[in-house]
Backbone as JSON Lines, residues from 0, in Angstrom:
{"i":0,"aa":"X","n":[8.49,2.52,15.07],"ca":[8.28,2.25,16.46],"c":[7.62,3.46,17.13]}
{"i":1,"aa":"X","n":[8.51,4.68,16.96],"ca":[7.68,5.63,17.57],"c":[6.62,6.11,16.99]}
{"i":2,"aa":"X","n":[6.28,6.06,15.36],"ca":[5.08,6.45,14.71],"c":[3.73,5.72,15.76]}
{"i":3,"aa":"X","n":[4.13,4.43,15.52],"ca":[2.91,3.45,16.17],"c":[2.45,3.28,17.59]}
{"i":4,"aa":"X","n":[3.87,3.57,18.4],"ca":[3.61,3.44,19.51],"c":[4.29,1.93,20.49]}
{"i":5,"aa":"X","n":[5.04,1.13,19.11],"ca":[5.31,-0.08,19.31],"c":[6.33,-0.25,20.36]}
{"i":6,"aa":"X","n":[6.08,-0.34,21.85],"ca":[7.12,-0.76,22.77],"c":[7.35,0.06,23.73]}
{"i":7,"aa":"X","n":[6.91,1.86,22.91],"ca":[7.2,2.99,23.46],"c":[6.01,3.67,23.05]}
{"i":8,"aa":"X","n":[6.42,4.93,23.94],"ca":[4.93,6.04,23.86],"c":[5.54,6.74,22.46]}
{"i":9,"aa":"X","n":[3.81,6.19,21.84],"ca":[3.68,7.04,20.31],"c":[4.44,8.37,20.42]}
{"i":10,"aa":"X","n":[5.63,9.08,19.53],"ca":[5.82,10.49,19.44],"c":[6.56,10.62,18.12]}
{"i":11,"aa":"X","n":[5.62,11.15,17.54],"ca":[6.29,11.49,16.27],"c":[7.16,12.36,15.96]}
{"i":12,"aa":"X","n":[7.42,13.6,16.36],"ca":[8.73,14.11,16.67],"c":[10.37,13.51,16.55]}
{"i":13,"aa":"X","n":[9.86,12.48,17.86],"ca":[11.15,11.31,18.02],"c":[11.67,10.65,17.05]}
{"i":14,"aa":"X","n":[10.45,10.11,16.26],"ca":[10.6,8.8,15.28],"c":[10.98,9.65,13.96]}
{"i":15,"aa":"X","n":[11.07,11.0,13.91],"ca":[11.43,11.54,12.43],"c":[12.92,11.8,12.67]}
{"i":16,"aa":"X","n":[13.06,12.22,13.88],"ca":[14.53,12.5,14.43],"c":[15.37,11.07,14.17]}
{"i":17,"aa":"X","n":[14.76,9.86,14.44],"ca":[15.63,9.12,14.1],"c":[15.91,8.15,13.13]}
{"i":18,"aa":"X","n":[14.16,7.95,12.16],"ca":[14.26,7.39,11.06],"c":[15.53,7.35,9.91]}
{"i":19,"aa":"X","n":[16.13,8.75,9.75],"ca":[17.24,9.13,8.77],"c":[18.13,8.13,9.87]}
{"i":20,"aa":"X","n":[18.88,8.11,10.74],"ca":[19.65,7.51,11.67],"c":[19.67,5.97,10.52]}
{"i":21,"aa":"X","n":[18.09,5.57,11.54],"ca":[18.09,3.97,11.28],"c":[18.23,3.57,9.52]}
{"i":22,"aa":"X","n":[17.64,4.65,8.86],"ca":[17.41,4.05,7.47],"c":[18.78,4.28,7.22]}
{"i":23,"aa":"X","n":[20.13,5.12,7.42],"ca":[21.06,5.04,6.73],"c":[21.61,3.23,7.36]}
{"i":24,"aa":"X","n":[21.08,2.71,8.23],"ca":[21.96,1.56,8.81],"c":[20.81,1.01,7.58]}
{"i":25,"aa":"X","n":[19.99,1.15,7.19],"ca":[19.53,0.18,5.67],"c":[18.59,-0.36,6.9]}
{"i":26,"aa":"X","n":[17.89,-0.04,7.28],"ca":[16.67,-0.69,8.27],"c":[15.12,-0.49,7.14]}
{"i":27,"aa":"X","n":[14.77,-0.93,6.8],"ca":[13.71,-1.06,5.76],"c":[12.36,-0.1,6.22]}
{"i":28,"aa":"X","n":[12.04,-0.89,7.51],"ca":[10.83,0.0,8.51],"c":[11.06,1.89,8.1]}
{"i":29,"aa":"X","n":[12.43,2.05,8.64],"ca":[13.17,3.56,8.4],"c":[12.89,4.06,7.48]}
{"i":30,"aa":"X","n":[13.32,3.45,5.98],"ca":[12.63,4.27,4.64],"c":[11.36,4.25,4.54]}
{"i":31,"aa":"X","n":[10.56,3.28,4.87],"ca":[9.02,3.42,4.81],"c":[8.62,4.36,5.8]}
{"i":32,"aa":"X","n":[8.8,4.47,7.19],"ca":[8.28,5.28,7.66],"c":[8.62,6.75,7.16]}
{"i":33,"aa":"X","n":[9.98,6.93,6.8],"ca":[10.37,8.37,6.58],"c":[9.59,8.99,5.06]}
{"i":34,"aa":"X","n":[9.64,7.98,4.13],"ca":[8.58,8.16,2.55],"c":[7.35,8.79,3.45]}
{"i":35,"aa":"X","n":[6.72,7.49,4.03],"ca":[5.47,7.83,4.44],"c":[5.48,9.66,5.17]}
{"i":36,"aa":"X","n":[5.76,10.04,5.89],"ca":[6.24,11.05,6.51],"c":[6.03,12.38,5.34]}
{"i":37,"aa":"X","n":[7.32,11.9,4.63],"ca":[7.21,12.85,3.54],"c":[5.89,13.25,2.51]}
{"i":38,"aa":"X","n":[5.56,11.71,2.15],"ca":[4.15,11.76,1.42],"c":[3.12,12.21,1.79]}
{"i":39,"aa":"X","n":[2.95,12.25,3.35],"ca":[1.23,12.51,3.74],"c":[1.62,13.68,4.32]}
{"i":40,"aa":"X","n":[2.6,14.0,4.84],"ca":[3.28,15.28,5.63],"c":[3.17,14.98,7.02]}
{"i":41,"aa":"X","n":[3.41,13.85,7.58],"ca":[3.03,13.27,9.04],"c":[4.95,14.32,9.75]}
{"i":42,"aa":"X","n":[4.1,15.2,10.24],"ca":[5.43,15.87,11.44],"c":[6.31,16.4,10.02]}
{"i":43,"aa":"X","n":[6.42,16.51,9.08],"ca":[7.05,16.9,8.06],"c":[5.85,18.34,7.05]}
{"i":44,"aa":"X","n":[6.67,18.86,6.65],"ca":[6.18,19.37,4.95],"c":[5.77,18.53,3.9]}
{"i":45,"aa":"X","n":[4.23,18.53,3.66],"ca":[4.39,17.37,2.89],"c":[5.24,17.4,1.04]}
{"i":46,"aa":"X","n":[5.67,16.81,0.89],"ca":[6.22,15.98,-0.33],"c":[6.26,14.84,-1.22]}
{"i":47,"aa":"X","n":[5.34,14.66,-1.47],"ca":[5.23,13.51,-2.0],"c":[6.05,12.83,-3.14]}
{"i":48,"aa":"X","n":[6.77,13.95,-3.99],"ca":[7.77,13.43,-4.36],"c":[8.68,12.81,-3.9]}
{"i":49,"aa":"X","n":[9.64,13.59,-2.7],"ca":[10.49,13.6,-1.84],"c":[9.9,12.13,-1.1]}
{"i":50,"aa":"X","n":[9.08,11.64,-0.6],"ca":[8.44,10.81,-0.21],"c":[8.83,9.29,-0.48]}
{"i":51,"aa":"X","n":[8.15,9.46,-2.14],"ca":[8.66,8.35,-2.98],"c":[9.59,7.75,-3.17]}
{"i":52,"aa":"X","n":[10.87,9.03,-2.91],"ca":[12.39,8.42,-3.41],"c":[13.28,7.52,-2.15]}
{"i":53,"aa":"X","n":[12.29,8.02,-0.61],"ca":[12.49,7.09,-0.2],"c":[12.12,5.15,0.1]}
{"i":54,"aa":"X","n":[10.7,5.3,-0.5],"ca":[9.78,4.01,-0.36],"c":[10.81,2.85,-1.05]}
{"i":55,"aa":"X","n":[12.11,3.3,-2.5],"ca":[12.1,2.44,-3.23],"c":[13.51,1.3,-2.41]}
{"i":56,"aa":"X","n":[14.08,2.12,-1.58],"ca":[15.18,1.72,-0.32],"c":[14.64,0.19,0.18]}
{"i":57,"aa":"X","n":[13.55,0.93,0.61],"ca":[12.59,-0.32,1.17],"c":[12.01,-1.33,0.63]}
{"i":58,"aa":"X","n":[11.23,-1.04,-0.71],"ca":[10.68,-1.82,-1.43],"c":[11.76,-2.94,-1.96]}
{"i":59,"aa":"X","n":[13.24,-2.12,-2.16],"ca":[14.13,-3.52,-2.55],"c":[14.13,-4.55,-1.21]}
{"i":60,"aa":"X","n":[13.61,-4.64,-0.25],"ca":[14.33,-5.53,0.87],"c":[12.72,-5.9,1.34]}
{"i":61,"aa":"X","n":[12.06,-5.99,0.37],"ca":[10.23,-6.46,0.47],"c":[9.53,-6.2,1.53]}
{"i":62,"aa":"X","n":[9.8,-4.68,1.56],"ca":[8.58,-4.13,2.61],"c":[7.22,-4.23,1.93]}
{"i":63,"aa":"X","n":[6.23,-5.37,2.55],"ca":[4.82,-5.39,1.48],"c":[4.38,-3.99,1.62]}
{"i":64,"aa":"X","n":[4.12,-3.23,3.02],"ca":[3.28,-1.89,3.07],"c":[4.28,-0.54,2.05]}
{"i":65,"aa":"X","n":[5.19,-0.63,1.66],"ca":[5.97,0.32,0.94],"c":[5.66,-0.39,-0.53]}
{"i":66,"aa":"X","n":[5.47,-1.76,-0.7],"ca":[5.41,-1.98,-2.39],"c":[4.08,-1.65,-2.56]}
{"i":67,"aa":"X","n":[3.06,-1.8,-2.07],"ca":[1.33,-1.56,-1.9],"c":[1.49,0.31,-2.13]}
{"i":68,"aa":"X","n":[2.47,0.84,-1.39],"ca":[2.13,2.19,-1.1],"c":[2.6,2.84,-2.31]}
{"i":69,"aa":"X","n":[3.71,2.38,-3.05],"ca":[4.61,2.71,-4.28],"c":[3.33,2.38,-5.35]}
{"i":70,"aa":"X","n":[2.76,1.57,-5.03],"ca":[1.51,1.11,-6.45],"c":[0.41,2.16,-6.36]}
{"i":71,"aa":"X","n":[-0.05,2.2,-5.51],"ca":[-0.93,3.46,-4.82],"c":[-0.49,5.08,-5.58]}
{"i":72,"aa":"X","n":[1.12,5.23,-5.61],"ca":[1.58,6.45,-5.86],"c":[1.06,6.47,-7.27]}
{"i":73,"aa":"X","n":[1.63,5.38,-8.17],"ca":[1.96,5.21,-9.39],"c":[0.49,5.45,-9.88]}
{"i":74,"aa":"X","n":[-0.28,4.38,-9.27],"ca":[-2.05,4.5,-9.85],"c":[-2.31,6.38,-9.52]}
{"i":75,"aa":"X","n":[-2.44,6.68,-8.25],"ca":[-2.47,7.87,-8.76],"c":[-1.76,9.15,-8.69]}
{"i":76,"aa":"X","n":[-0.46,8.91,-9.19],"ca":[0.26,9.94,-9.95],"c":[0.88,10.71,-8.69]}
{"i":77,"aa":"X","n":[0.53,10.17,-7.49],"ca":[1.23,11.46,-5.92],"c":[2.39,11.26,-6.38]}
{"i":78,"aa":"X","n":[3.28,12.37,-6.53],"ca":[4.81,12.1,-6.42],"c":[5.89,11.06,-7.53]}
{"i":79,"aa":"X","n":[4.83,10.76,-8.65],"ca":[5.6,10.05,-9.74],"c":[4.22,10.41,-10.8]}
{"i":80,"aa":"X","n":[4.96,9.78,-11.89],"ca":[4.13,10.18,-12.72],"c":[3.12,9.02,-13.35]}
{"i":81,"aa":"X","n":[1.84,8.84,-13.06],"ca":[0.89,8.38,-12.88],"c":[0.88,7.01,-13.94]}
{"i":82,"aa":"X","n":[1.38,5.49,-13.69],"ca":[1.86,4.92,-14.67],"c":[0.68,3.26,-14.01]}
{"i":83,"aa":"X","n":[-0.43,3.24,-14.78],"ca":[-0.79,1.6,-13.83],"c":[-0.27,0.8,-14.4]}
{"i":84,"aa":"X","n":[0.87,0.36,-15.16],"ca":[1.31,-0.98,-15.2],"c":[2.24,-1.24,-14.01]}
{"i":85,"aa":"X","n":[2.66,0.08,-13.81],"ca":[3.89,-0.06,-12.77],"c":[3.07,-0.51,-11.52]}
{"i":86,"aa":"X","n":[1.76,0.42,-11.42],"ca":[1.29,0.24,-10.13],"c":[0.34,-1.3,-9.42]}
{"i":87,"aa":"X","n":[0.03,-1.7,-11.28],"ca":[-0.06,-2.91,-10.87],"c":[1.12,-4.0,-10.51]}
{"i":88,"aa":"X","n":[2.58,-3.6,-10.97],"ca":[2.91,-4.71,-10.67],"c":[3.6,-4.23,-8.61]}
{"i":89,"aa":"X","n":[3.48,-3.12,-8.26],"ca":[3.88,-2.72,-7.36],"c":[2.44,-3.79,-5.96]}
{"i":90,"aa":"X","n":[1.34,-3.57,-6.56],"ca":[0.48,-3.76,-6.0],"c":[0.38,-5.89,-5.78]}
{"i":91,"aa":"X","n":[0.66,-6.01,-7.01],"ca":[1.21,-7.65,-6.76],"c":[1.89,-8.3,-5.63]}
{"i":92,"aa":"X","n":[3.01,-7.2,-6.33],"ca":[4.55,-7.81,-5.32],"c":[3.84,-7.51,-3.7]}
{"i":93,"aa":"X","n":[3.08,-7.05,-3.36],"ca":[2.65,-6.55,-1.87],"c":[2.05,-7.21,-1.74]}
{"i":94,"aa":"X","n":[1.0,-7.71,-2.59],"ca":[-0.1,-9.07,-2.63],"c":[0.72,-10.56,-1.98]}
{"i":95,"aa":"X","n":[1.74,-10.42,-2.77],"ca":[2.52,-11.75,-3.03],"c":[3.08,-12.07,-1.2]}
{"i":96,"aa":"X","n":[3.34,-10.6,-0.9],"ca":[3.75,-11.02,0.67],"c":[2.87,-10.43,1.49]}
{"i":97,"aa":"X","n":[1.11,-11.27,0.95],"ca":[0.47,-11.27,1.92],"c":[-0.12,-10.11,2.57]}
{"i":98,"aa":"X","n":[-0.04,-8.98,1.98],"ca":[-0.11,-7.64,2.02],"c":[-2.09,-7.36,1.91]}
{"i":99,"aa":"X","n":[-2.81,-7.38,2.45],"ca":[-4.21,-6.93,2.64],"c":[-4.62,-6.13,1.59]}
{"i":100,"aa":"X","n":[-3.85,-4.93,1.75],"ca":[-4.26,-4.04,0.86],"c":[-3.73,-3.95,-0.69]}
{"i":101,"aa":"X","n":[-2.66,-4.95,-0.5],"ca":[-2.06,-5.06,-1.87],"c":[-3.79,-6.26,-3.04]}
{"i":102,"aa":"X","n":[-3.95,-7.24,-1.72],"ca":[-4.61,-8.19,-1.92],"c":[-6.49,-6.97,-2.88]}
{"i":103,"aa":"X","n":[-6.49,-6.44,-1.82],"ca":[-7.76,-5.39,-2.22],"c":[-7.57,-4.55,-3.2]}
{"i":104,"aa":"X","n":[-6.27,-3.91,-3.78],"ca":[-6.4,-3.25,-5.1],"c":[-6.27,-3.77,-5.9]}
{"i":105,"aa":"X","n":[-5.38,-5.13,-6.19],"ca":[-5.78,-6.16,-7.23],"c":[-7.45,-6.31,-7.52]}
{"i":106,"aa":"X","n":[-7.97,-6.69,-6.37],"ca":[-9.46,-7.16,-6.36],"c":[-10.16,-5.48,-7.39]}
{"i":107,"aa":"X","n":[-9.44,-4.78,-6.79],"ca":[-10.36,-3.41,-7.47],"c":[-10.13,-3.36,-8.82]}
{"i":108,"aa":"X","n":[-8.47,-3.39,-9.24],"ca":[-8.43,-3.68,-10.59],"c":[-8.81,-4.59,-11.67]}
{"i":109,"aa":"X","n":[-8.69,-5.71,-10.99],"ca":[-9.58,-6.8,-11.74],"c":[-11.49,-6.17,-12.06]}
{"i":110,"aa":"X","n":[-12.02,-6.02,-10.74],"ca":[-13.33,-5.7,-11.11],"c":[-13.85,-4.52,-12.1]}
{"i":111,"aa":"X","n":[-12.46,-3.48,-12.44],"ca":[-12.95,-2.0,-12.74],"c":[-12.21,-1.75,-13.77]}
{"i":112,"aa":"X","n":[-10.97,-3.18,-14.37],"ca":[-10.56,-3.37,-15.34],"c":[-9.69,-1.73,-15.37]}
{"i":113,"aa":"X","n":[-8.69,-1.7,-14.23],"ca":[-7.62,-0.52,-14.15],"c":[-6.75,-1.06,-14.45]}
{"i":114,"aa":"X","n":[-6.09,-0.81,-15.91],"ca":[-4.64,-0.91,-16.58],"c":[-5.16,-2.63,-16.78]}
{"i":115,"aa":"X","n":[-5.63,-3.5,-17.27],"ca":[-5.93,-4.66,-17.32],"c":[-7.47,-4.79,-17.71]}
{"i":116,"aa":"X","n":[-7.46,-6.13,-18.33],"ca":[-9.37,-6.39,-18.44],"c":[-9.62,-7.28,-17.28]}
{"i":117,"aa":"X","n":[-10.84,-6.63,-17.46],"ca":[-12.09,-6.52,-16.18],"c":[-12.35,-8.26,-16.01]}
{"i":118,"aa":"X","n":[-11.87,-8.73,-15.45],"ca":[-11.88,-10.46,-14.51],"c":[-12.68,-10.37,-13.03]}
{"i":119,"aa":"X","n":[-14.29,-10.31,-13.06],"ca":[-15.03,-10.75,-12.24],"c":[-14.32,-11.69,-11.34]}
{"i":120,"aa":"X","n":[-14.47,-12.96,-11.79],"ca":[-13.08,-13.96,-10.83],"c":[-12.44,-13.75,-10.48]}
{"i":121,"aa":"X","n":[-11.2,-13.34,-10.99],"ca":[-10.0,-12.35,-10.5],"c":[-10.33,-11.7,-9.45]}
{"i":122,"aa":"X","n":[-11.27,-10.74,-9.4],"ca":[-11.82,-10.11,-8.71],"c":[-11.76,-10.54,-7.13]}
{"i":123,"aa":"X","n":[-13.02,-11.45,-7.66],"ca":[-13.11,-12.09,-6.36],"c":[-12.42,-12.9,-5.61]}
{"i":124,"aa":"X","n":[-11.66,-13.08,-6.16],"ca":[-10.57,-14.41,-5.66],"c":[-9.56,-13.22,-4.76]}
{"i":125,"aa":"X","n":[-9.15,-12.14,-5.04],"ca":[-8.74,-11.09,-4.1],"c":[-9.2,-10.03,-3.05]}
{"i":126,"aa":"X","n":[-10.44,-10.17,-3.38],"ca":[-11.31,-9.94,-2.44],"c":[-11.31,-10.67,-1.6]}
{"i":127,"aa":"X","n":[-11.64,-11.87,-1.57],"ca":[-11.53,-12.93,-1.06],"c":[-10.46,-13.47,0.01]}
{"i":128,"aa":"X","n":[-9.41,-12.65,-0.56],"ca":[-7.85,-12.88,0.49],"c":[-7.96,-11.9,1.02]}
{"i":129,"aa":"X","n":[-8.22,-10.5,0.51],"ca":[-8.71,-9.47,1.52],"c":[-9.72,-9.57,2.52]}
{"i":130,"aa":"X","n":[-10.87,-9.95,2.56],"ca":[-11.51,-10.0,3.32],"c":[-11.22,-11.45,4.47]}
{"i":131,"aa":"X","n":[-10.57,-12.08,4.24],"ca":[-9.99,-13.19,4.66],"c":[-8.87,-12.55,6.19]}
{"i":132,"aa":"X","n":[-8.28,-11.46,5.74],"ca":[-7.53,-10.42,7.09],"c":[-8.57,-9.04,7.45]}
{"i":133,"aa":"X","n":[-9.82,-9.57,7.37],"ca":[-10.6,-8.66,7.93],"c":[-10.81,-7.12,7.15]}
{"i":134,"aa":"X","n":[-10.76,-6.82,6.01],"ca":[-10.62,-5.59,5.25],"c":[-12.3,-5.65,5.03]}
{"i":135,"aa":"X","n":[-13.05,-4.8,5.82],"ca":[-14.66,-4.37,5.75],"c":[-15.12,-4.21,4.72]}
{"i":136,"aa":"X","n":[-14.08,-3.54,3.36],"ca":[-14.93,-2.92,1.99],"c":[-14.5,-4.29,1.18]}
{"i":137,"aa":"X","n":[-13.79,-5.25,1.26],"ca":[-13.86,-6.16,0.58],"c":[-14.67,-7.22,0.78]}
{"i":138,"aa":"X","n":[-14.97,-7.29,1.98],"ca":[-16.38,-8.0,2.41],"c":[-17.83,-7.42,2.1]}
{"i":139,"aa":"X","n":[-17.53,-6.26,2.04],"ca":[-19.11,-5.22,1.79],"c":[-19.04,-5.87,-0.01]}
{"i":140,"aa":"X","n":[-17.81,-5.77,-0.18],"ca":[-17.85,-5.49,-1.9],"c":[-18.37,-7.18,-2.33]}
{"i":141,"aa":"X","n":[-17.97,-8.31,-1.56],"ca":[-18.22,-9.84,-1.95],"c":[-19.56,-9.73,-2.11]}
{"i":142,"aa":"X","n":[-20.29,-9.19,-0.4],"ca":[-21.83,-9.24,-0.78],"c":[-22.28,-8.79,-1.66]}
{"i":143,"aa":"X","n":[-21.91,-7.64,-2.35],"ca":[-22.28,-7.02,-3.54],"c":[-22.11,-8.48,-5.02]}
{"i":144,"aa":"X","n":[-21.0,-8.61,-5.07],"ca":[-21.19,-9.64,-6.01],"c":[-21.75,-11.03,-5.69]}
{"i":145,"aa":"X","n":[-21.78,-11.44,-4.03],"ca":[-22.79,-12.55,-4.37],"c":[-24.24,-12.43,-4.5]}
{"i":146,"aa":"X","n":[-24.27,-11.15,-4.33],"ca":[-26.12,-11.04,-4.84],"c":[-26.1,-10.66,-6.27]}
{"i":147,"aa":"X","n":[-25.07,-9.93,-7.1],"ca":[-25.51,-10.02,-8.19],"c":[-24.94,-11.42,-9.23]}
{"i":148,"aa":"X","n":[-24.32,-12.02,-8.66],"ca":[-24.13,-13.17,-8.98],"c":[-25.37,-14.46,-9.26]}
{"i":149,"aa":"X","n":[-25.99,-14.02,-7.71],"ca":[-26.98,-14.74,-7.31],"c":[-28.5,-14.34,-8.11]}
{"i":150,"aa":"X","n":[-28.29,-13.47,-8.62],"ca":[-29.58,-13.04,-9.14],"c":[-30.17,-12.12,-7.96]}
{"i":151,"aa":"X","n":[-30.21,-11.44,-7.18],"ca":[-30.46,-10.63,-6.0],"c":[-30.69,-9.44,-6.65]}
């Protein structure tokens, strides 16, 4: 709430002061924001280890932006140790609830054949749901394959 600004004036200060609060009541938002915090160093020291160990609080109670962000770690190695099966299936489960960006690193893995073979279709068919919630590089990236699709 206070990271974003949602209801109240953005202050990040506030929202670190009380994330630990809310996440011990098991508030899901709370561990994601406080991981996040830790990981990028938002008002914190960054840690990205320290980061991680909170995302997984959250990820049990299907925060899509914490399972997307946990796949992200895993693909590349911030704060765990660099594993893409994990990160694909982290990146799914975020997909699965509709998650944009979960939807767009599938699309990347399919096309670039990360931890999996390379499924053009695949591809696009997640691109496709990405660019569907407005994500610019998955639309830049369609035109790219309907012209080479197209013979272009």
């Amino acid at each position: 709430m206070y990271l974003l600004g949602q209801a109240v004036k953005p202050d990040l200060a506030l929202g670190i002061k009380y994330w630990p609060l809310a996440a011990k009541q098991d508030h899901n938002e709370a561990w994601h924001c406080l991981g996040l915090a830790y990981h990028r160093g938002y008002g914190l020291e960054k840690d990205p280890a320290k980061g991680v160990e909170y995302w997984p609080l959250a990820a049990d109670q299907n925060h899509a932006e914490t399972l997307v962000g946990l796949g992200a770690a895993y693909h590349e190695g911030l704060g765990l140790e660099q594993d893409l099966t994990l990160s694909l299936k982290y990146f799914r489960l975020g997909a699965q609830l509709g998650n944009e960006t979960g939807y767009f690193n599938l699309g990347l893995a399919y096309r670039d054949g990360m931890g999996l073979k390379k499924d053009l279709a695949q591809a696009t068919h997640y691109f496709e749901l990405a660019a569907k919630q407005s994500n610019p590089i998955a639309i830049e990236i369609l035109l790219e394959i309907n012209g080479q699709t197209n013979g272009q």
